[in-house]
N, C-alpha and C positions, 0 to 999 in steps of 0.2 A: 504494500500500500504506500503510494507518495503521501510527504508529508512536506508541503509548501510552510517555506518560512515568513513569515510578515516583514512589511517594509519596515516597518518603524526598530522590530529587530535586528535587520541587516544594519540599518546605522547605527544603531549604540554602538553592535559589535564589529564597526572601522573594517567593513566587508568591500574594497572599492574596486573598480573597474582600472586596469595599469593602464590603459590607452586617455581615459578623461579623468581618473582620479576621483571620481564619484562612486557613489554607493552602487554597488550592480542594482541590476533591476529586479531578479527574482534569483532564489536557491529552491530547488527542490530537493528531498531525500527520498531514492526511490530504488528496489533493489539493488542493494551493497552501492550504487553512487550517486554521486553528487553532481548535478545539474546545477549548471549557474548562468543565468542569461544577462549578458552585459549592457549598456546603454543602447550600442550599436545595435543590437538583435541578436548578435552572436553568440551563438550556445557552446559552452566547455564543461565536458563532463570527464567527471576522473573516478575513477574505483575506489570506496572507502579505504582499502585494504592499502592505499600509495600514502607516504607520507604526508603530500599536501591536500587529499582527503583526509587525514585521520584528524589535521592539525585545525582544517576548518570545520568539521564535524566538533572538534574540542571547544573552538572558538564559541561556536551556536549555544553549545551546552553550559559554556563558563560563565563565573558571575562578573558583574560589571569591574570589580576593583583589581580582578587578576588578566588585565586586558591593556597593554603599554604600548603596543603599533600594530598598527594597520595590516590586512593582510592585501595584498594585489592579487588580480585574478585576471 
């Protein structure tokens, strides 16, 4: 089952687009990966199981205070 993250989410958690530097436009979590749709349209999906899946799946789940930079996507 996908599970669509909220916008207002992706900004707390400093989730931006590496091309404009803005908050991507949508994350979904959807078997074992990650879907992330950028300003542009363009969709990058990576397998929970990769590093920079597990790191942004961590990100989504962490609380606000353990959160120091930004991740690019």
């Amino acid at each position: 089952m996908a599970q669509k993250v909220a916008q207002d989410v992706i900004n707390e958690k400093l989730i931006f687009d590496a091309n404009t530097g803005k908050p991507v436009k949508e994350i979904v979590l959807e078997n074992g990966n990650i879907r992330v749709v950028k300003e542009s349209g363009e969709t990058v999906e990576m397998p929970l199981n990769t590093i920079r899946g597990k790191y942004i799946k961590m990100r989504l789940e962490a609380g606000l205070s353990e959160i120091t930079e930004p991740i690019y996507v």
